[in-house]
C-alpha positions in Angstrom: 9.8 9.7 15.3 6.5 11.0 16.1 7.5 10.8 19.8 10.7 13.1 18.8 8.5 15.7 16.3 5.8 16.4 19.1 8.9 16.6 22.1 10.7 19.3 19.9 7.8 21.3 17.9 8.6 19.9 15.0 5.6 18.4 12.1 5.7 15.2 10.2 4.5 14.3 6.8 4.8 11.0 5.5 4.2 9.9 1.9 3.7 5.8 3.0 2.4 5.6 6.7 -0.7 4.0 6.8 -1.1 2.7 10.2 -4.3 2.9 12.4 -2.9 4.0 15.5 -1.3 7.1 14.0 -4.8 8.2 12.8 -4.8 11.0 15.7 -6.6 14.3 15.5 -4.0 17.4 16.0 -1.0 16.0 16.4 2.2 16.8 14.6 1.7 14.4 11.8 0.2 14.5 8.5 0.4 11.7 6.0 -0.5 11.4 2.5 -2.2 8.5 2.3 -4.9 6.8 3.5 -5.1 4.4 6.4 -5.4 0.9 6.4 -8.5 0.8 7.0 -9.2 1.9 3.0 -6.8 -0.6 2.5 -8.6 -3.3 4.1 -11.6 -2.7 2.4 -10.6 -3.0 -0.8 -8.7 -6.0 -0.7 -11.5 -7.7 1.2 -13.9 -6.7 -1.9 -11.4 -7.9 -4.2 -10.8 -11.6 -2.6 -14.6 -11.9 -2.2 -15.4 -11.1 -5.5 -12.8 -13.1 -6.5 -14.2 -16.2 -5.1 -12.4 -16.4 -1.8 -14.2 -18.1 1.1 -11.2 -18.3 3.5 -7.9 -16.7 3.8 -4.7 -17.9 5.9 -2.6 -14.8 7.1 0.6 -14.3 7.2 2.0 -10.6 8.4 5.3 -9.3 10.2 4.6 -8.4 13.4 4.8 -5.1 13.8 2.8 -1.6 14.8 1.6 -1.9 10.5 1.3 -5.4 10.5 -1.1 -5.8 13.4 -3.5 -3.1 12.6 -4.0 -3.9 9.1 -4.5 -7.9 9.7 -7.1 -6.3 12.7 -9.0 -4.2 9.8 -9.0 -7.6 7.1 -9.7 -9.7 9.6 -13.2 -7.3 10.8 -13.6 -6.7 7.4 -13.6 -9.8 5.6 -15.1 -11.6 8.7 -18.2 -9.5 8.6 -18.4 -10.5 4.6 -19.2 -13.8 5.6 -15.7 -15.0 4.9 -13.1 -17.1 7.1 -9.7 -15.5 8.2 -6.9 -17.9 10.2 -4.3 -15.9 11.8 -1.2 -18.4 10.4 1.6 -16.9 11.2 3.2 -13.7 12.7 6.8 -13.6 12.3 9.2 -11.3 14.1 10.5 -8.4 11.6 14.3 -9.1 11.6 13.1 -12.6 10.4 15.5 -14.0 7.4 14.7 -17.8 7.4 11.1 -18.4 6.9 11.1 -22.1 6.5 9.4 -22.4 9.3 7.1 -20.4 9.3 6.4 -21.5 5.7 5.4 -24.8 7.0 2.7 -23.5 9.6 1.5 -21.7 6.6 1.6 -24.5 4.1 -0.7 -26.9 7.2 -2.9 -24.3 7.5 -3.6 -23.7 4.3 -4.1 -27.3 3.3 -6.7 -27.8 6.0 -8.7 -24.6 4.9 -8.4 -26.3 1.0 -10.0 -29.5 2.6 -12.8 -27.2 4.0 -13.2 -25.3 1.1 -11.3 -26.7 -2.1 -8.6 -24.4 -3.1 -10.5 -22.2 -5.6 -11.8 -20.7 -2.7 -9.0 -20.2 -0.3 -5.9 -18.0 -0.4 -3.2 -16.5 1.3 -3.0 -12.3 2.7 0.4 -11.8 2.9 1.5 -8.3 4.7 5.3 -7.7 4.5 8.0 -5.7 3.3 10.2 -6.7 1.1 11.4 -9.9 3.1 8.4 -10.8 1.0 11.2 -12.4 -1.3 12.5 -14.8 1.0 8.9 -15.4 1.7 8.4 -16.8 -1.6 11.6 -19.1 -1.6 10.4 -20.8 1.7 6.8 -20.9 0.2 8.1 -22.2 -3.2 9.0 -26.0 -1.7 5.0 -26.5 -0.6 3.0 -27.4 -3.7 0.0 -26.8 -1.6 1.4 -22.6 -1.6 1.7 -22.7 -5.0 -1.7 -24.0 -6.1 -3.6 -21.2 -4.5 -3.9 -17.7 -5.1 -1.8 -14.7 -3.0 -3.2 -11.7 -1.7 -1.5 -8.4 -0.3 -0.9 -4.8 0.9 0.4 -2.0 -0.6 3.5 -2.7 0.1 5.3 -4.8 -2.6 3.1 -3.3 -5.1 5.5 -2.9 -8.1 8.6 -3.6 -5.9 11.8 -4.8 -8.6 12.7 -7.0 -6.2 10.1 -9.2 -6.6 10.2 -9.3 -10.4 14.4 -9.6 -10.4 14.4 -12.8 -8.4 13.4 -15.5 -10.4 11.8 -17.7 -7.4 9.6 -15.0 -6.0 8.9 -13.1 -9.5 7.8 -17.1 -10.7 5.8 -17.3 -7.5 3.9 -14.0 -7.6 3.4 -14.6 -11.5 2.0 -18.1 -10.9 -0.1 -17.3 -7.6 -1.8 -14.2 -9.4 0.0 -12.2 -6.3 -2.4 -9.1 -6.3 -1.9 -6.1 -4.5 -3.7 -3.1 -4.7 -2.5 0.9 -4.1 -3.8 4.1 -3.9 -4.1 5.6 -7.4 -3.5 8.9 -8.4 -4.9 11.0 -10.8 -3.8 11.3 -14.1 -3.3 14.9 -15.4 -0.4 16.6 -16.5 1.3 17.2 -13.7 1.2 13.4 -12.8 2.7 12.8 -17.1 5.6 15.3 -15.9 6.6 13.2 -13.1 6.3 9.9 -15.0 8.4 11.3 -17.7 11.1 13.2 -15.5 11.4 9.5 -13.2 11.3 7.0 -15.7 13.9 9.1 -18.0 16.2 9.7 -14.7 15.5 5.7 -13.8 14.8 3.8 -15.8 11.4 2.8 -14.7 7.5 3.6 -13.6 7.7 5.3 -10.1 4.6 3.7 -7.6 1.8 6.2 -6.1 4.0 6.9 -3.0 6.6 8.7 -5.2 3.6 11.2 -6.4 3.1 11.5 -2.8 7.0 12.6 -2.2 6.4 14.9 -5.0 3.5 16.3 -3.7 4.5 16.8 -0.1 7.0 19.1 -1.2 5.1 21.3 -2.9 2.4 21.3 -0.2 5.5 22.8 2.0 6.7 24.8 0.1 3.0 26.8 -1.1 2.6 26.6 2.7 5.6 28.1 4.2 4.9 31.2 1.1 1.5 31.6 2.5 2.8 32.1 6.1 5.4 34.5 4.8 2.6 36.2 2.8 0.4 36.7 5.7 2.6 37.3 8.6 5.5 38.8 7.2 9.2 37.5 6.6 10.0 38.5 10.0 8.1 35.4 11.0 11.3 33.7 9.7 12.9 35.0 12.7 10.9 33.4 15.4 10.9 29.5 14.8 8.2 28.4 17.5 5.5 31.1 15.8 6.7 30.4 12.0 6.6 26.2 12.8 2.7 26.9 14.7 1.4 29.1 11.5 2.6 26.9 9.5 0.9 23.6 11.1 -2.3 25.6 11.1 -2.0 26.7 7.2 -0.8 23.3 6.6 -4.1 21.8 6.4 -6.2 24.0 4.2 -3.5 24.5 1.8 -3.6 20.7 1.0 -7.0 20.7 0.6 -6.6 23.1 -2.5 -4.1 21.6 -3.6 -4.0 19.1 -7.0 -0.5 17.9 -7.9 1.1 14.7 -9.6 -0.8 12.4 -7.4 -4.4 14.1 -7.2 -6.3 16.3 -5.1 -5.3 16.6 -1.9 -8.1 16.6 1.2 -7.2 15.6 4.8 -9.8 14.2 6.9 -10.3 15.3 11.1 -6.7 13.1 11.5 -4.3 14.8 8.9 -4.6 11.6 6.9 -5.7 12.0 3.1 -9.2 11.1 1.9 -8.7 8.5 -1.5 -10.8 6.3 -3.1 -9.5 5.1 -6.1 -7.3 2.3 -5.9 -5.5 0.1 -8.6 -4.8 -3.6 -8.5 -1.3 -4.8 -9.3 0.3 -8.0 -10.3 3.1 -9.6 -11.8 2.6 -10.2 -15.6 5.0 -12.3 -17.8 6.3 -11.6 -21.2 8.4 -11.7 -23.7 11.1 -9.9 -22.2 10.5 -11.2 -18.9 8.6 -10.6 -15.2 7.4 -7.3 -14.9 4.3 -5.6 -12.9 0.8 -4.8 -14.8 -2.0 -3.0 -13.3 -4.8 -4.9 -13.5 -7.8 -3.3 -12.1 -9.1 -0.4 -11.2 -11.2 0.1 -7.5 -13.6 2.8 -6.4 -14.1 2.6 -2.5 -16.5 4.9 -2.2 -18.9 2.7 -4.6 -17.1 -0.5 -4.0 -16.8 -1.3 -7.9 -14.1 -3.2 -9.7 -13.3 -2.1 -13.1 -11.4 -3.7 -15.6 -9.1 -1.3 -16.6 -9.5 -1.0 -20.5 -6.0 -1.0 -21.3 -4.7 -4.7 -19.7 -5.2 -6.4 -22.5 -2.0 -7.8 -23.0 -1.7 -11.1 -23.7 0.1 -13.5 -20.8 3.1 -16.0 -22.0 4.1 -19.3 -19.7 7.6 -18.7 -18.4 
């Protein structure tokens, strides 16, 4: 796409693209997240403070999935910590037996190394996640420590609505955090207006799709202010001004999901993160958010309202 956008004068903005090797100064893409490099840093905090020693990964094998296993594996390296490289599967994969098997031998030799309080599994997928689980779920070994992952599958339905990978994201504490965004009123209005429409809590990308909207939309007004609505007319000027105003518009501007600052790349500055997982109750799986991270302190904060209390399926 970004190939395409850059051939034809045309600008980008993605709500979920994370990868390292799109961080590039003045290009035709903006995105409205941060990279994985945030991302690696906080779950490398998080399974080191959680006790992990030594992690076995597990990632599709793609431009995303490289880079961010390149970033955990610097990251949690330089902690002090062990990373094995398990398994890299091909992205059209749909039987993962296999590859469950090289994961469940590798992770029983790191639990002889290092008991299996203190090993666990990074997982970084999409939502073949699921048929992750199912191949995972036949290795006790799997089961017995904890899970780790990306932003991904944080608060994906279909982990929670298939009873295999809901019961082994439940029982493996399956933690994964995302970008938070600031609550304020514009953030309530979304919530409302989403959950109403359906049916359900939308995850900080959706903010993000919200947000880039507007950003467009305040943008393209401020071109029209400045140069004229004859600007209209001429598409190559109108699409340059308005890659140039694109920028400092988003900088000033505070929406559902938070202020808005780019850095020298056109990727957004965030550092507050939350920690999800898969909670059980009384009426079945469903995703909590557990914790709370601020990167640019590296602190882990309870959150004050998880206090709810955890049934056995």
């Amino acid at each position: 796409m970004k190939q395409f956008a850059d051939q034809h004068q045309m600008i980008l903005f993605s709500m979920s693209s994370t990868a390292l090797t799109l961080a590039i100064p003045n290009d035709s893409l903006f995105r409205n997240t941060p990279t994985v490099a945030a991302d690696a840093i906080v779950v490398s905090n998080l399974m080191w403070s959680s006790g992990i020693r030594a992690i076995a990964l597990i990632w599709r094998g793609d431009t995303y999935g490289d880079s961010l296993v390149q970033q955990v594996n610097k990251t949690f390296t330089a902690m002090g910590g062990k990373v094995v490289p398990a398994v890299r599967y091909p992205i059209d994969t749909t039987d993962f037996s296999g590859y469950a098997n090289t994961l469940a031998n590798v992770v029983s030799q790191l639990v002889n190394q290092y008991v299996k309080e203190h090993v666990a599994v990074y997982d970084v997928s999409f939502i073949e996640v699921v048929g992750i689980f199912q191949a995972a779920s036949q290795y006790d070994i799997l089961k017995q420590v904890r899970w780790f992952a990306d932003h991904s599958n944080a608060g994906a339905v279909e982990i929670i609505n298939n009873p295999i990978a809901a019961q082994m994201a439940y029982s493996t504490s399956y933690l994964t955090p995302i970008y938070a965004p600031t609550h304020s009123i514009y953030y309530d209005q979304v919530t409302q207006y989403i959950n109403k429409t359906l049916g359900r809590v939308p995850n900080s990308f959706s903010y993000s799709t919200y947000d880039i909207f507007w950003i467009y939309v305040y943008t393209v007004l401020k071109v029209i202010q400045a140069k004229g609505i004859g600007i209209l007319s001429d598409q190559s000027s109108f699409i340059k001004e308005v890659y140039n105003a694109l920028m400092p518009v988003g900088n000033h501007y505070f929406g559902a999901s938070g202020l808005h600052k780019f850095d020298q790349n056109g990727d957004r500055i965030v550092d507050a993160f939350v920690i999800m997982k898969v909670n059980y109750t009384s009426t079945g799986y469903k995703w909590v958010t557990l914790r709370y991270y601020n990167s640019s302190c590296s602190t882990l904060t309870q959150l004050k309202d998880f206090h709810q209390t955890q049934s056995t399926p």
